[in-house]
Structures are given as structure tokens and as C-alpha cells.
C-alpha positions, 0 to 999 in steps of 0.5 A: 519499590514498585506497587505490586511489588509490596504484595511479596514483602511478606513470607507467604506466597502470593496468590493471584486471580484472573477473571474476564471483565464482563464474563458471565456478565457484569454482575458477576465481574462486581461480585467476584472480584470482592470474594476472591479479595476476601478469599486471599489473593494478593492481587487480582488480575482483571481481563480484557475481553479481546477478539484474537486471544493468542495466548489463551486456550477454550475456556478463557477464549470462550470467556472473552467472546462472552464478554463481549457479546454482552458489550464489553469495552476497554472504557467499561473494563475501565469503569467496572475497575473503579468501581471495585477498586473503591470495594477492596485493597487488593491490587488490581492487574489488567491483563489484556492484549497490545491492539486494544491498548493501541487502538484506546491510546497509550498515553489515555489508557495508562491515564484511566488505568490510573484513576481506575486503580489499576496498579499493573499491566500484562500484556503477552503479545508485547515483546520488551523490544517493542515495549518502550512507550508503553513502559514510558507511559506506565511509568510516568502513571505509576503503573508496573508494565509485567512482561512474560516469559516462557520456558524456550525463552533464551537466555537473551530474553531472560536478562532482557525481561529481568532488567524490565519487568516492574512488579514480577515476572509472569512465568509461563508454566508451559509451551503453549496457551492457558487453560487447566492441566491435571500436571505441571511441566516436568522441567518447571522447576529448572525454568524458574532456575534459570530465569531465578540467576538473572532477576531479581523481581518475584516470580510468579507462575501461571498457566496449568494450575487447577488444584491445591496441589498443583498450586503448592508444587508451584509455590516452592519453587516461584514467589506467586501462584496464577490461576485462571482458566479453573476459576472461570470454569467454577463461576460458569458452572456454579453461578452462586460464586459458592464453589469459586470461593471454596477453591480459592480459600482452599488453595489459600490455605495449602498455600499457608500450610 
């Protein structure tokens, strides 16, 4: 069994965080992180702030640019993720796009990730069919390399992924970027269907999610719930990281009920 795929032994459905490396600032990366932990996420997804987020919408594009600003590297991710890993026990997932694991080296990236604690990579802009070396280099480092799919995906891609993917399968929610929605796409559930014959690795679905309820209507149908634009919107309105907590403890606790 892969890393992250001893979160999902369990009855209950996974919950899991996204926050950008370095948005706000630093800081607030060292301390949510350990709150979202203690909160009850299952895994935590850390961004890569990057200049081109194809797949992201304003909030988390605005996030990345932030980040950024505020010097933001692949090798400061890197060392904030040691650092935190050594707070919680709660997997950590970088999520970021394929130019700057390039650019940093494959075979050194999937290195530091290692000693860093990371456990996973999802990367959106890198197709299984151009995967293959990051896949060799993850392996080798025992990370699990997560692959998307979204709901136009063929049924091509959909075996494609399943006989791939490590860990879960990142199930977009939706046609289009990230970012909250006030309603799930209507043809979710037949989505999670089709992709539900051919893997066998847990679905988790993202993009959209910004309530309880929403993250509930998502739990019965996939094993894991995603949500990251809403709390990015909570740490930026609510520095104190109060609000960001009293969501994800009540998504926690919709999703246990």
C-alpha cells in the first residue's frame, strides 16, 4: 500500500486541505498548517506558489502571486515542509506545477521532498503520458505521483490514470479552475461513476467546495473531500486563523456525522 493510501483504511471520509506556501506570509504557512492538523484533515496539501497557475482561479491565483512577492521558493517550500513535518503526523502532499519541479531537477526535487516529509506530488499540468520520469523518481523516493481527472475526461484517460495514479485519484469537481462555488456540478455523481469501474485507488474530489454541506453531498459519493480556495479566503479575512478553524472543524464534524 502506498503512503497516503493508509489515510483511507478507515471508515471515515478524508478531509483534505490546501494552503499556498508562504501566503499570507511564512508565518502563517508554520501555523496553519499545525491547525488544520488538529483540526481533522487527513492529509494536507501544501502549494507551490508559481507564476502561470493554469488550473487555479483569483483566489488562489492571487495567493501564488502573494507568495511570491514575499520571496517564495521550490527550496523555501521545501524547508518550511521539513520544518512542519517534524510538528504533525499528518501527510503532507505538495501540489504544484511541472516547470518548477523541472527547472529544480526531478531526481533532486523528489530527493528533498523526501527528506522534507513529503509523501505525495499533484501536479495538473502533467499528463500520465508525459509522466514517466517523474513517476520513476517518486518511486524510487517513495513518493505517491497523483494524477487528475476531470469530468470530460475519456474513458481512455480514465484506465490511463487508474493504472498510474499512487495514493488517490484528484477528482475535479468541475470543467474549469479552482476557486468556491455556492453548487456542485450537477453530473458529479455520474463523473465519480465512471472513473469508480475502472479504479481501484480512493477518489477524492476538489474544486468548488466551500461549505459543510457541499463537503457532505461530495462524501457520499468519493472517499476524500478537497477544499482550498475557502480556506484561503478565511486565513486572508481572518488572520488570527480563528475562522479558518472553526470551518475545518465544522466540515470535520459533517463529515463524521
Amino acid at each position: 500500500m502506498s503512503n497516503l493510501g493508509n489515510v483511507f483504511t478507515s471508515k471515515r471520509k478524508a478531509l483534505i486541505a490546501y494552503v499556498t506556501v508562504g501566503y499570507p506570509d511564512i508565518e502563517a504557512t508554520l501555523a496553519v498548517v499545525p491547525l488544520l492538523a488538529g483540526s481533522g484533515c487527513d492529509i494536507i496539501e501544501l502549494g507551490i506558489p508559481f507564476s502561470d497557475p493554469l488550473a487555479d482561479g483569483i483566489t488562489i491565483q492571487n495567493a501564488s502571486h502573494r507568495a511570491l512577492q514575499n520571496g517564495v521558493t521550490v527550496q523555501k517550500c521545501l524547508d518550511i515542509a521539513g520544518q512542519v513535518s517534524k510538528k504533525v503526523r499528518t501527510p503532507l502532499v505538495f501540489m504544484t506545477y511541472y516547470n518548477p519541479v523541472l527547472n529544480f531537477g526531478l531526481d533532486s526535487f523528489c530527493d528533498n521532498c523526501h527528506k522534507s516529509g513529503i509523501t505525495g506530488l499533484i501536479v495538473p499540468d502533467l499528463p500520465p503520458e508525459e509522466g514517466g520520469e517523474l513517476e520513476t523518481q517518486a518511486g524510487r523516493t517513495g513518493i505517491d505521483l497523483i494524477y487528475l481527472l476531470a469530468p470530460n475526461s475519456t474513458n481512455d484517460r480514465i484506465k490511463v490514470v487508474a493504472a498510474r495514479s499512487r495514493g488517490f485519484i484528484y477528482l475535479v469537481s468541475l470543467t474549469g479552475v479552482t476557486g468556491a462555488r455556492s453548487s456542485l456540478a450537477v453530473n458529479l455523481g455520474e463523473f465519480v461513476k465512471r472513473v469508480r469501474n475502472e479504479a481501484r485507488q480512493p477518489l477524492c474530489v476538489g474544486f468548488g467546495i466551500a461549505t459543510p454541506e457541499q463537503a457532505v453531498q461530495v462524501a457520499r459519493l468519493a472517499d476524500g473531500v478537497i477544499i482550498g480556495s475557502k480556506i484561503i479566503q478565511l486565513m486572508e479575512t481572518d488572520p488570527s486563523l480563528k475562522s479558518t478553524e472553526s470551518f475545518v472543524k465544522d466540515v470535520r464534524k459533517a463529515l463524521d456525522s
